[in-house]
C-alpha positions as CSV (number, residue, x, y, z in Angstrom):
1,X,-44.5,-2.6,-37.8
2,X,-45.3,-3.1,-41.3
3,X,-48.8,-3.5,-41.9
4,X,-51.0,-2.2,-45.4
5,X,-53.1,1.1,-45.4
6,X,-56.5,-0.3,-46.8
7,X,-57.5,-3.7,-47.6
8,X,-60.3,-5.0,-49.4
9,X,-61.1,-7.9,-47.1
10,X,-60.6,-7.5,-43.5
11,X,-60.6,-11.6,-43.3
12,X,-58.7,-14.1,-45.5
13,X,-59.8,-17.5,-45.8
14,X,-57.1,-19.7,-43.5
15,X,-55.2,-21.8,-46.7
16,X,-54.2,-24.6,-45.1
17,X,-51.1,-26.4,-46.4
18,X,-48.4,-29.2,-45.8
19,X,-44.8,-27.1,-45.6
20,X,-43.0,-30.4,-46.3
21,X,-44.8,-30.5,-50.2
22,X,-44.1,-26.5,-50.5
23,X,-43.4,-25.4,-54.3
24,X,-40.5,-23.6,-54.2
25,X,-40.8,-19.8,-55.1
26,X,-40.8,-18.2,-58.5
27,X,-40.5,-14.8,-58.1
28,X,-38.5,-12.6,-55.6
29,X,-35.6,-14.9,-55.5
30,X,-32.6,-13.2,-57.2
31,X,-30.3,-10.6,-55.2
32,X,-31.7,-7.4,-56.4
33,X,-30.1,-4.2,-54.5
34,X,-27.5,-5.8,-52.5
35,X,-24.4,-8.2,-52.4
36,X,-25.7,-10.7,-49.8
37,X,-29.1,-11.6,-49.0
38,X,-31.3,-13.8,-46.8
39,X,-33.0,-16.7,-48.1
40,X,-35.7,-19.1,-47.1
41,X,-35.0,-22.4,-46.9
42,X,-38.7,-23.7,-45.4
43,X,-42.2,-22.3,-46.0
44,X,-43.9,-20.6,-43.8
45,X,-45.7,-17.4,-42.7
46,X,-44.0,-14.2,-41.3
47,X,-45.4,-11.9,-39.1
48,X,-45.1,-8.2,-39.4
49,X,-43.5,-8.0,-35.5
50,X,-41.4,-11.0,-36.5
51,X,-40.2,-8.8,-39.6
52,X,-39.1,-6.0,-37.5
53,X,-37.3,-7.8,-35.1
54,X,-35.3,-9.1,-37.7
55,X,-34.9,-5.2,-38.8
56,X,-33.8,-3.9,-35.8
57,X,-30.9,-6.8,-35.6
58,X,-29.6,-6.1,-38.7
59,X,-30.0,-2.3,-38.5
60,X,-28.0,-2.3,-35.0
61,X,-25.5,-4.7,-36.4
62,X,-24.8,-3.0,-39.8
63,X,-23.7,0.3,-38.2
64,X,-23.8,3.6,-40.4
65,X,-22.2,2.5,-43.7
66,X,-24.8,-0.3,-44.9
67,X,-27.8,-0.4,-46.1
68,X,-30.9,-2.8,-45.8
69,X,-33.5,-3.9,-48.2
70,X,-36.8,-5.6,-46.8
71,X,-37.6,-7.9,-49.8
72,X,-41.3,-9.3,-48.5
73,X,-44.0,-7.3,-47.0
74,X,-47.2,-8.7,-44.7
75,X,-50.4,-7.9,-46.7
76,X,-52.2,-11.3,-45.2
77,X,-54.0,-10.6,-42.1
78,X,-54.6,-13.1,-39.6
79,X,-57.1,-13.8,-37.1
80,X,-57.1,-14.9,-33.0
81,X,-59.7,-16.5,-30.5
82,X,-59.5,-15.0,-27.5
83,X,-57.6,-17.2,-24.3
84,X,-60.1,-20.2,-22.9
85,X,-63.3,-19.3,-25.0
86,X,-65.9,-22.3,-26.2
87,X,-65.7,-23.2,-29.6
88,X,-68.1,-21.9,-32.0
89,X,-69.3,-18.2,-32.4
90,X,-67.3,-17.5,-35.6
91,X,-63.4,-17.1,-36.7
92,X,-62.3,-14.6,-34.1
93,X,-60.7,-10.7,-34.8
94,X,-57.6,-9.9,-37.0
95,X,-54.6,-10.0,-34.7
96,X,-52.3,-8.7,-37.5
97,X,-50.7,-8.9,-40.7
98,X,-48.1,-11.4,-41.9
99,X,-46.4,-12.8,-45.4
100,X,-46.6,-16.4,-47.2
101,X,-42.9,-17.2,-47.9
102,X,-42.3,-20.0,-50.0
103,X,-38.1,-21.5,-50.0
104,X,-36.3,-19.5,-52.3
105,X,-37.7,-16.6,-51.6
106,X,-35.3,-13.7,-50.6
107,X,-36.7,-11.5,-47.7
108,X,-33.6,-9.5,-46.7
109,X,-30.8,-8.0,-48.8
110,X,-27.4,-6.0,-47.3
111,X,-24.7,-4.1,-48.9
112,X,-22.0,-1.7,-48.4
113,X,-20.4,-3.5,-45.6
114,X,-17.5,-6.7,-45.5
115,X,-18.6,-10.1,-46.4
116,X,-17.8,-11.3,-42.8
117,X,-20.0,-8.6,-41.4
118,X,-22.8,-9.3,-43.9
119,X,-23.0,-12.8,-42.8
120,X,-23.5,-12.2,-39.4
121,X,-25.8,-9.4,-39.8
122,X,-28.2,-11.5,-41.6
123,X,-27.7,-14.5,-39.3
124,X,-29.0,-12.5,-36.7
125,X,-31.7,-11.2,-38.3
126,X,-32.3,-14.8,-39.4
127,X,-32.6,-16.1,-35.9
128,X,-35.8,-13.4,-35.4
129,X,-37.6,-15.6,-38.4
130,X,-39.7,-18.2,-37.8
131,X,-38.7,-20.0,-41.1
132,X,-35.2,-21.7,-41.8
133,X,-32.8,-19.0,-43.7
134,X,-29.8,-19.1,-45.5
135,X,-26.9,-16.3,-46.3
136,X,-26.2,-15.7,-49.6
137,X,-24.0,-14.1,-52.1
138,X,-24.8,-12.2,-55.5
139,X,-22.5,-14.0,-57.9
């Protein structure tokens, strides 16, 4: 799992927001490394066990001769109540790390492999995500 070595606060405050009125992204959403890529559609927030899920799909379906990029990375930690506890007594403990991703935003990228192959190796790690994605294609 993905998760930062030090952080300066171990709590972030919760940032509430509608996903329908989300901005779309400004930065990370050109294909960098590869020839196809994953995209979000939707907002949302990613955990880091969501983010190697969707790793170990792709990694299985790519085989040996591709490569993977991992384009976001979970630097936001989020916190957990404990099962049937009374409400009050503060936020509750870290549970783990995730990302913000706004649409646009690219968070996987393949290359090295056919275009039909890259297409369903990012479907399926698409399906891990809890955000809508889309395959796409450097131009």
């Amino acid at each position: 799992m993905l998760f930062p070595k030090k952080v300066k606060f171990r709590k972030w405050h919760t940032k509430r927001r509608d996903v329908r009125k989300a901005t779309p992204a400004t930065r990370g959403v050109k294909i960098s490394f590869g020839s196809h890529a994953l995209k979000a559609v939707t907002a949302g927030r990613i955990t880091s066990n969501q983010i190697e899920a969707a790793r170990r799909a792709a990694t299985r379906a790519t085989g040996k001769t591709g490569k993977i990029w991992i384009r976001v990375f979970p630097d936001r930690p989020y916190t957990a109540k404990p099962a049937e506890v009374k409400m009050g007594k503060g936020k509750g403990d870290p549970q783990g790390f995730c990302v913000e991703v706004d649409p646009g935003r690219v968070l996987f990228e393949v290359d090295g492999i056919s275009d039909a192959l890259a297409n369903e190796v990012l479907r399926k790690a698409g399906t891990k995500l809890s955000v809508k994605t889309k395959v796409v294609k450097r131009i």
